[in-house]
C-alpha positions in Angstrom: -6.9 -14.3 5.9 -4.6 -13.4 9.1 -4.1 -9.6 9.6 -1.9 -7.9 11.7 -2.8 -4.7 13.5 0.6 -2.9 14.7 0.1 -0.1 16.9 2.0 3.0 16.6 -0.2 5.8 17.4 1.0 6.6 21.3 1.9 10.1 22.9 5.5 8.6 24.3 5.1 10.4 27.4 7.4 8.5 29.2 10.0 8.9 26.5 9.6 12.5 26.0 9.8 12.0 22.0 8.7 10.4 19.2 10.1 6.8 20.4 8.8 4.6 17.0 11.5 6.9 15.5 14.5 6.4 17.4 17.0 4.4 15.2 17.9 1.1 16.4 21.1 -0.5 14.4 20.4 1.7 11.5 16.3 1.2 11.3 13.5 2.9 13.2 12.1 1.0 16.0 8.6 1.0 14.5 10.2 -0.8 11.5 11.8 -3.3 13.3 8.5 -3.9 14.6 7.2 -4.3 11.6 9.0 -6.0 10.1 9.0 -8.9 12.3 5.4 -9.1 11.5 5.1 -9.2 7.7 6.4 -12.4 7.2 3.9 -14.7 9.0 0.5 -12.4 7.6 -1.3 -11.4 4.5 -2.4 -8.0 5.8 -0.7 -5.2 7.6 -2.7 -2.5 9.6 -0.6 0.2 11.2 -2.8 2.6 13.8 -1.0 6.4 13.8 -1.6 9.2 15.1 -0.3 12.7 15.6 2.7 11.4 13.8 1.3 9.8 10.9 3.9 11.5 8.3 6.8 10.4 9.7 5.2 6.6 10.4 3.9 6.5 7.1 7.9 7.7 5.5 9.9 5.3 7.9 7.7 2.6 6.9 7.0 3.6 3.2 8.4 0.8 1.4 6.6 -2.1 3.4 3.7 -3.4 2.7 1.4 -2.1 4.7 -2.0 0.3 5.4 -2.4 2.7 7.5 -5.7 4.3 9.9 -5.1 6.7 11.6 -6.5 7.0 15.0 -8.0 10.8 15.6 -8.0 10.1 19.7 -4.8 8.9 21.0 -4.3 10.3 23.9 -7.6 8.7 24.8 -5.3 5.2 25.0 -4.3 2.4 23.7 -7.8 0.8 23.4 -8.9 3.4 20.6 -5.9 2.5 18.4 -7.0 -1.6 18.5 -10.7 -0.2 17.7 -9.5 1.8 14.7 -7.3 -0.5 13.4 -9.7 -3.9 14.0 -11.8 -1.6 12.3 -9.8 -1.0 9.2 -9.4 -4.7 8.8 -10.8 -6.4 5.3 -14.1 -7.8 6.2 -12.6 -11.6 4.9 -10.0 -11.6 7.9 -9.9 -14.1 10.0 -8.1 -13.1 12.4 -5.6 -10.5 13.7 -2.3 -10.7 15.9 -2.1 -7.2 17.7 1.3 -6.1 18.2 3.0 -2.8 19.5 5.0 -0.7 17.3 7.8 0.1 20.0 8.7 -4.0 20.3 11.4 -4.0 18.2 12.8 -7.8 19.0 9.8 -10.2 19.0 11.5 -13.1 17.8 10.2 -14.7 14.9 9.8 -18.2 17.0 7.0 -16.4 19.3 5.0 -15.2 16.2 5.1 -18.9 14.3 4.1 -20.0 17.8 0.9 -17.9 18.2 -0.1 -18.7 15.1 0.3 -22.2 15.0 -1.2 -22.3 19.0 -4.3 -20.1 16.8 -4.7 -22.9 14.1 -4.3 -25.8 16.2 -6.7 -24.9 19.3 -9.6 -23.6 17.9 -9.5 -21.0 20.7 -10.7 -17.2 20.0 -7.5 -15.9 21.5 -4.1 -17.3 21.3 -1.4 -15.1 23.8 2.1 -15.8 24.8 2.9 -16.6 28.3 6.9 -15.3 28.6 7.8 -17.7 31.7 4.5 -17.4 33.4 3.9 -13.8 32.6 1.0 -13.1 29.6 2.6 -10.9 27.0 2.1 -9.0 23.6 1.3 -10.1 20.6 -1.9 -11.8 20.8 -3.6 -13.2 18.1 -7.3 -12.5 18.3 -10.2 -14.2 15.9 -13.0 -12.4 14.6 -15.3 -13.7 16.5 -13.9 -11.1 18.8 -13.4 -8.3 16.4 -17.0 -6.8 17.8 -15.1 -6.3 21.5 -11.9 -5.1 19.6 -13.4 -2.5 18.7 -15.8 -1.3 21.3 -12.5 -1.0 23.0 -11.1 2.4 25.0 -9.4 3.8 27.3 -5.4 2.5 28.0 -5.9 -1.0 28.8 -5.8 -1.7 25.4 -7.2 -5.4 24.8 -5.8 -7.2 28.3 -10.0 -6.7 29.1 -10.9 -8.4 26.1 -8.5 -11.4 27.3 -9.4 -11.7 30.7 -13.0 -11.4 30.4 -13.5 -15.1 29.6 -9.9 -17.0 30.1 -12.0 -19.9 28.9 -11.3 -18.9 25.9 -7.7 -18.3 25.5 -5.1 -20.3 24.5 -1.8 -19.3 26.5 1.4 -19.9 24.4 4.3 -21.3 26.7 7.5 -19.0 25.8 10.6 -20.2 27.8 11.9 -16.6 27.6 11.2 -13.5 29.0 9.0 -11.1 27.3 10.5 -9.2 24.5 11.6 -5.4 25.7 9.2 -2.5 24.3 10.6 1.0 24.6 8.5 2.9 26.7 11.9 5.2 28.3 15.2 6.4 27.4 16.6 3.6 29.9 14.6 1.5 27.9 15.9 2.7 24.8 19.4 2.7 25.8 19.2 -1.4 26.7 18.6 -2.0 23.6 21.4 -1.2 22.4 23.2 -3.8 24.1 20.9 -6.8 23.0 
């Protein structure tokens, strides 16, 4: 089975509110999010966290689990190790994604996975014109190192640590946008 893991469990300092909230064309940007996912996997973890009520009611009819991560604002590595962690033990493997992407086209998800299948790599992660991006698809093989992860690198460590073993996905576009500030936020709306 391939699992997702969507991470929506951060502080949004830099935004100054709840940002996975913020409607986008009618729809919450975590939803969004997730819903570009749920197509291409069996499984859907979502990682919360201080706002795990209002994650779990914007995302209430979707498929999907939740875990809640009880550390946050220790980073974005605790919220991969709780949600590898809530994984089934039959998966696979797991494409990590963030919860404030709102527009990863459905091309670079069917890419990952395919690159995943096809390879026989551990990791497969998109390259957006040179530049390694998010998601990344991660087998579980490496679910041990998911989840020893902390701190707010989240799993870029996990990555470089042995590039040997990484299959880098050519995308002939730049990376999606994640909302991390209101400028960020405001963009958007003019995608």
């Amino acid at each position: 089975m391939i699992a997702a893991v969507v991470l929506a469990a951060g502080l949004a300092r830099r935004m100054g509110r709840q940002k996975l909230l913020l409607q986008l064309q009618g729809k919450p940007v975590v939803r969004w999010a997730v819903e570009r996912i749920i197509p291409h996997v069996e499984d859907v973890v979502v990682v919360t966290g201080a706002d795990d009520a209002a994650i779990r009611q914007a995302l209430s009819d979707l498929q999907v689990r939740f875990a809640v991560n009880p550390r946050p604002q220790d980073g974005q590595g605790t919220s991969i190790a709780v949600g590898v962690g809530a994984l089934k033990p039959w998966t696979r493997a797991a494409m990590i994604a963030l919860g404030d992407q709102p527009r990863i086209p459905d091309a670079v998800v069917r890419a990952l996975l395919e690159a995943f299948q096809r390879a026989g790599k551990p990791i497969a992660a998109p390259a957006y014109r040179g530049v390694q991006g998010t998601p990344v698809v991660f087998s579980s093989e490496v679910f041990a190192e998911l989840r020893a992860l902390g701190g707010d690198r989240g799993a870029r460590a996990v990555v470089a640590a042995r590039p040997e073993r990484v299959e880098l996905v050519a995308i002939d576009s730049a990376m999606p946008p994640d909302v991390d500030t209101p400028e960020d936020y405001a963009k958007l709306h003019v995608q």
